[in-house]
DONUDO-204733 format. One record per residue (C-alpha): residue in three letters; y, x, z; residue number from 1. Coordinates in pm, 1 decimal, m for minus. Example, Ala and Ser with C-alpha at 12.3 -4.5 7.8 and 13.67 -1.06 7.14 Angstrom:
# residues 2
<site res="ala" v="m450.0" u="1230.0" w="780.0" n="1"/>
<site res="ser" v="m106.0" u="1367.0" w="714.0" n="2"/>
END
This chain:
# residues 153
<site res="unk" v="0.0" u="0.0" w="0.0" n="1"/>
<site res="unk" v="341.5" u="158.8" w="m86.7" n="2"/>
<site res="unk" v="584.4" u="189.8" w="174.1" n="3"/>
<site res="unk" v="810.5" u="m105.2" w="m16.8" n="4"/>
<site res="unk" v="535.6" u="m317.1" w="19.4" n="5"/>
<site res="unk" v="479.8" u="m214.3" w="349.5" n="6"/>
<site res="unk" v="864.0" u="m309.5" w="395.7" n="7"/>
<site res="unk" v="828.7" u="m652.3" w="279.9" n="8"/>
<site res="unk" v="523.7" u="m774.3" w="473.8" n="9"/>
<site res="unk" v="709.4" u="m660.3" w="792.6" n="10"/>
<site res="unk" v="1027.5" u="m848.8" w="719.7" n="11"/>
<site res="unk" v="844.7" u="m1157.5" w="641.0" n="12"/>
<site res="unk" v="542.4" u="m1142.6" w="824.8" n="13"/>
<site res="unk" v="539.9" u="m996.9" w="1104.2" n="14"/>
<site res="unk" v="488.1" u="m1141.5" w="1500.5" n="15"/>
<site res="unk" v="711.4" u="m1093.1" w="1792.2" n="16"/>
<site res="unk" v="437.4" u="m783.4" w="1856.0" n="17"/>
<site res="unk" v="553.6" u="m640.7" w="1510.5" n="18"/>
<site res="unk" v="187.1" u="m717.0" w="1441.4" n="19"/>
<site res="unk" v="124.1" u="m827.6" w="1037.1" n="20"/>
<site res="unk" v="m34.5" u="m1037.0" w="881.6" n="21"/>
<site res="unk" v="m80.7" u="m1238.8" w="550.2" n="22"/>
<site res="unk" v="m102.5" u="m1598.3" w="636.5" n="23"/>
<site res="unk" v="m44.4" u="m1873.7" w="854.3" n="24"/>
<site res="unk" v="m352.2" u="m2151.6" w="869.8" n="25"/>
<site res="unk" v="m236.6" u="m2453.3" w="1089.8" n="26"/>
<site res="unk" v="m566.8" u="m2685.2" w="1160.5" n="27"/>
<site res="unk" v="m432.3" u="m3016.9" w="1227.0" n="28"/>
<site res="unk" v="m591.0" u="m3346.6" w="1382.6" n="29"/>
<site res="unk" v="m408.1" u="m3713.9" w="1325.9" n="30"/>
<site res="unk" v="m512.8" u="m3983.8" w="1598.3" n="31"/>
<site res="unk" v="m421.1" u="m4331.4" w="1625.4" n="32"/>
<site res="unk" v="m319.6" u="m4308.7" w="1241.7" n="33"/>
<site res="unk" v="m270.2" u="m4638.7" w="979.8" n="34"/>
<site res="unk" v="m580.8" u="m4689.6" w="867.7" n="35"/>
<site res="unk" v="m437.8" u="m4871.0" w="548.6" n="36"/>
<site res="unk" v="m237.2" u="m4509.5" w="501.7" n="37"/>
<site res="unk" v="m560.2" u="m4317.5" w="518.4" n="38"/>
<site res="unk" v="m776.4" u="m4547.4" w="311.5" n="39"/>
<site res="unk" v="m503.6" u="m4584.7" w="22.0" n="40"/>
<site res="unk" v="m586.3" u="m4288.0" w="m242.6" n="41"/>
<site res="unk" v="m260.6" u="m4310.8" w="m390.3" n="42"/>
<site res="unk" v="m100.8" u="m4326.4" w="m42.9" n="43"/>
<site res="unk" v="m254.3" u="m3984.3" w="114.3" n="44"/>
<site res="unk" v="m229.3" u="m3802.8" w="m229.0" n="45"/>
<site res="unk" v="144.7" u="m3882.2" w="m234.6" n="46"/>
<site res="unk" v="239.8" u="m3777.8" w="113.6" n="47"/>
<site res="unk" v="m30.1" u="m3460.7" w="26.5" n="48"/>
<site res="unk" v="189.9" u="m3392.8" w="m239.5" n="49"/>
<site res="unk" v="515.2" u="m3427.2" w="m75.3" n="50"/>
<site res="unk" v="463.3" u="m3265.8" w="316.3" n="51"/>
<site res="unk" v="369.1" u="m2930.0" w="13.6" n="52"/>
<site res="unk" v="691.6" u="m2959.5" w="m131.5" n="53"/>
<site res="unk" v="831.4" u="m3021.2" w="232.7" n="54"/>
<site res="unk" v="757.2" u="m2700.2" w="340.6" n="55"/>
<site res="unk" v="852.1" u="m2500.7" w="80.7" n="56"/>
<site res="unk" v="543.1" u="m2426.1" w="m190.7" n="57"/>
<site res="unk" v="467.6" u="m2423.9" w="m507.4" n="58"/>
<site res="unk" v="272.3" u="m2680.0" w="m638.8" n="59"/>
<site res="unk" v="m31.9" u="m2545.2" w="m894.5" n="60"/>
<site res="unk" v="m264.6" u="m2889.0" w="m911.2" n="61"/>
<site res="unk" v="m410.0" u="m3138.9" w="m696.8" n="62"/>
<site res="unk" v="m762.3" u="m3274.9" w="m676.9" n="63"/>
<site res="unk" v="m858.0" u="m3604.8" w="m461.4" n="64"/>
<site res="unk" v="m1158.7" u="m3834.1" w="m394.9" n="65"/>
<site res="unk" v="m1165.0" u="m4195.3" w="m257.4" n="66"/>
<site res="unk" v="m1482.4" u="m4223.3" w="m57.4" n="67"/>
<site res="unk" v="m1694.8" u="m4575.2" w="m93.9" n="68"/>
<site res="unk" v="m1654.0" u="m4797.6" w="163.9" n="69"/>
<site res="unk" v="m1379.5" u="m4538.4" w="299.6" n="70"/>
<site res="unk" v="m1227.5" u="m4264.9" w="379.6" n="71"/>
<site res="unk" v="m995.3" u="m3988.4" w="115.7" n="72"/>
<site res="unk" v="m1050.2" u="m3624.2" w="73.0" n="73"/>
<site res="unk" v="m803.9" u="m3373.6" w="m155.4" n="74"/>
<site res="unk" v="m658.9" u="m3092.3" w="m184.3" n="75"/>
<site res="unk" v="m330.4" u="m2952.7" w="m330.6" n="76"/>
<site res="unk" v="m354.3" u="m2618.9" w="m435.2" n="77"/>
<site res="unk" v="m19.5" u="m2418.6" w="m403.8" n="78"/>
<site res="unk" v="121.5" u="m2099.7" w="m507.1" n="79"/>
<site res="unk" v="83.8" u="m1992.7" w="m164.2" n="80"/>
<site res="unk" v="m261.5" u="m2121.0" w="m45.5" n="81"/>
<site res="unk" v="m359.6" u="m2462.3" w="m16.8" n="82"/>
<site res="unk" v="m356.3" u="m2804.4" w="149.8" n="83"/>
<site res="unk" v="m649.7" u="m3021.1" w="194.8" n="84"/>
<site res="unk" v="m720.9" u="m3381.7" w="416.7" n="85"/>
<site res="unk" v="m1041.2" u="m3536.4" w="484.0" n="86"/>
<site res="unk" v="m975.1" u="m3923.3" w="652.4" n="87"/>
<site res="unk" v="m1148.0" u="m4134.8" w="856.2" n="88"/>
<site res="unk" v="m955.0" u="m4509.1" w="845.9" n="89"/>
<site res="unk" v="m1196.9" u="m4657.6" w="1011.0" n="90"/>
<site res="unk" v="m1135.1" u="m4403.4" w="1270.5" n="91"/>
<site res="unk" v="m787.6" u="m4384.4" w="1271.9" n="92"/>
<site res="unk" v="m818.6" u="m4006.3" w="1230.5" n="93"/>
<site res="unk" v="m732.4" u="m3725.1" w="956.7" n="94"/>
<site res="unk" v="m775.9" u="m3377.7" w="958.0" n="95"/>
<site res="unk" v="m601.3" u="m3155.1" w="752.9" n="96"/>
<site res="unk" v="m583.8" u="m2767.8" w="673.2" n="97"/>
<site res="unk" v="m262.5" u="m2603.3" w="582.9" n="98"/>
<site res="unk" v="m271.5" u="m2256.0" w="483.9" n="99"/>
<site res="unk" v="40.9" u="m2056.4" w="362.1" n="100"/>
<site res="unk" v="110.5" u="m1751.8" w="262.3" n="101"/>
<site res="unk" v="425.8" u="m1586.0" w="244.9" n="102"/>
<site res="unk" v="744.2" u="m1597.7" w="389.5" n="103"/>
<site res="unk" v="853.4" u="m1937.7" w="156.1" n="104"/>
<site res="unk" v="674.0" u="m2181.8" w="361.7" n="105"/>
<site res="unk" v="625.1" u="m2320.1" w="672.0" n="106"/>
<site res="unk" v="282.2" u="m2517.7" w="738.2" n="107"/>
<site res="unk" v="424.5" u="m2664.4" w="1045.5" n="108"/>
<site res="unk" v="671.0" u="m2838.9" w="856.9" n="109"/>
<site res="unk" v="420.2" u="m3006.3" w="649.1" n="110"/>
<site res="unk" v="268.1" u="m3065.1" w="972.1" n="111"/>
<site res="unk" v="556.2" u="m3271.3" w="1089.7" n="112"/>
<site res="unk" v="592.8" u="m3455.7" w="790.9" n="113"/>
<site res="unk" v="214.6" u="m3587.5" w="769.4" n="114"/>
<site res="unk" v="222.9" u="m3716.6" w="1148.3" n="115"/>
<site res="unk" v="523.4" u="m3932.1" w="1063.1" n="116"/>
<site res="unk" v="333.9" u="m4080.1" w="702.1" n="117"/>
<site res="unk" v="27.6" u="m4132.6" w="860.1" n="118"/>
<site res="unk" v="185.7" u="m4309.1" w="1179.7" n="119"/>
<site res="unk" v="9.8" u="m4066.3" w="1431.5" n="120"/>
<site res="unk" v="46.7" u="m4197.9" w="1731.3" n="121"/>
<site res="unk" v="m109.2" u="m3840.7" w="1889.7" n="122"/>
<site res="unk" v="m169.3" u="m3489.9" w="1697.7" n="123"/>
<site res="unk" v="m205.4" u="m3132.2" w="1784.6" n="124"/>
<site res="unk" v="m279.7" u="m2835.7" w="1590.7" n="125"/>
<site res="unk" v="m353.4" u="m2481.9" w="1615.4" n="126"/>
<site res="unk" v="m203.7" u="m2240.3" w="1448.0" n="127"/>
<site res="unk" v="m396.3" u="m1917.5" w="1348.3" n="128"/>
<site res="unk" v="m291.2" u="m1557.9" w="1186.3" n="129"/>
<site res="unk" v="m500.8" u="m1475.2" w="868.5" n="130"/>
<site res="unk" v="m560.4" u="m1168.6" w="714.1" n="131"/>
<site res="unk" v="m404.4" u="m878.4" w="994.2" n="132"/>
<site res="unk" v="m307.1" u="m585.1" w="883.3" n="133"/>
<site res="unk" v="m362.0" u="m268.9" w="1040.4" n="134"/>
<site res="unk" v="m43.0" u="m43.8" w="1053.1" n="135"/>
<site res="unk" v="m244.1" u="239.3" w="1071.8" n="136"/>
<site res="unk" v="m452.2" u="185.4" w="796.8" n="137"/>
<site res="unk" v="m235.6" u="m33.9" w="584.7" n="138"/>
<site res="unk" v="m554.3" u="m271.7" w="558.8" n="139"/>
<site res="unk" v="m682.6" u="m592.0" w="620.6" n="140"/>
<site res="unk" v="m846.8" u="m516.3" w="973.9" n="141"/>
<site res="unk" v="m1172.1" u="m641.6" w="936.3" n="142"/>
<site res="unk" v="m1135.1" u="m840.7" w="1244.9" n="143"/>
<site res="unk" v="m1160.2" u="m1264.7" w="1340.4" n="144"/>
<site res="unk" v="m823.1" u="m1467.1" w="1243.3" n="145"/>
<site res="unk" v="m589.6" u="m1465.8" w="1575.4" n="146"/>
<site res="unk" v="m499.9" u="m1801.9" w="1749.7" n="147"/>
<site res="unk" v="m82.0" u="m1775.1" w="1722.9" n="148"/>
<site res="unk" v="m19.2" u="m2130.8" w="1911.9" n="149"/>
<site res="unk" v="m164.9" u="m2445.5" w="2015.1" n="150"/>
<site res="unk" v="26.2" u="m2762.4" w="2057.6" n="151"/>
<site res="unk" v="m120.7" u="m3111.7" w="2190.5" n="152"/>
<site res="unk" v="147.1" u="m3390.6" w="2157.0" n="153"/>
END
């Protein structure tokens, strides 16, 4: 890795422990949700669609599934990682990935967003570091995601 490059992860990456790292993967769970939000295909795809462009990405294509009797699964696929939902109406529940990378977006934005579409009357997420880079090494340390926060609301 040059040093510019080096540079650049730092300044956009980089922890209150000056640790690096590539990613940010927020695991979300949606209680207590509208179950007409999270059985409508068209409904889930849209707010998919928008909480991406909500935190900042890049769209590249989408891809999602309407489940018989219920239930919605998808995925947007963004410059900087992904987004994907699996939904159980009948439940009242969702869980969603978000995984950025970069400095462009914020997954807990698109966090934010979703638990207001969907109505959640209780999330929580936690938020992990992917991809760590060893400053010695200039590396991916091959070494298990870190847990950065985790919020129950």
């Amino acid at each position: 890795m040059t040093n510019a490059l080096l540079d650049m992860y730092q300044q956009t990456h980089s922890d209150e422990n000056n640790e690096i790292h590539l990613g940010q993967h927020v695991l979300a769970e949606f209680f207590e949700c509208d179950p007409n939000t999270l059985n409508s295909l068209d409904k889930v795809e849209k707010y998919m669609m928008d909480a991406a462009l909500e935190c900042g990405a890049t769209i590249v294509q989408k891809c999602f599934h309407m489940f018989s009797p219920h239930g919605v699964s998808g995925v947007v696929i963004i410059s900087e990682s992904h987004l994907a939902i699996h939904t159980w109406p009948e439940l009242g529940y969702a869980a969603v990935d978000l995984f950025t990378c970069g400095s462009k977006c914020d997954p807990k934005v698109a966090y934010e967003f979703l638990k207001t579409k969907f109505n959640s009357k209780n999330a929580s997420f936690s938020e992990l570091k992917r991809g760590i880079l060893s400053p010695e090494t200039l590396k991916v340390a091959q070494e298990p995601f870190k847990l950065m926060s985790q919020i129950q609301e």
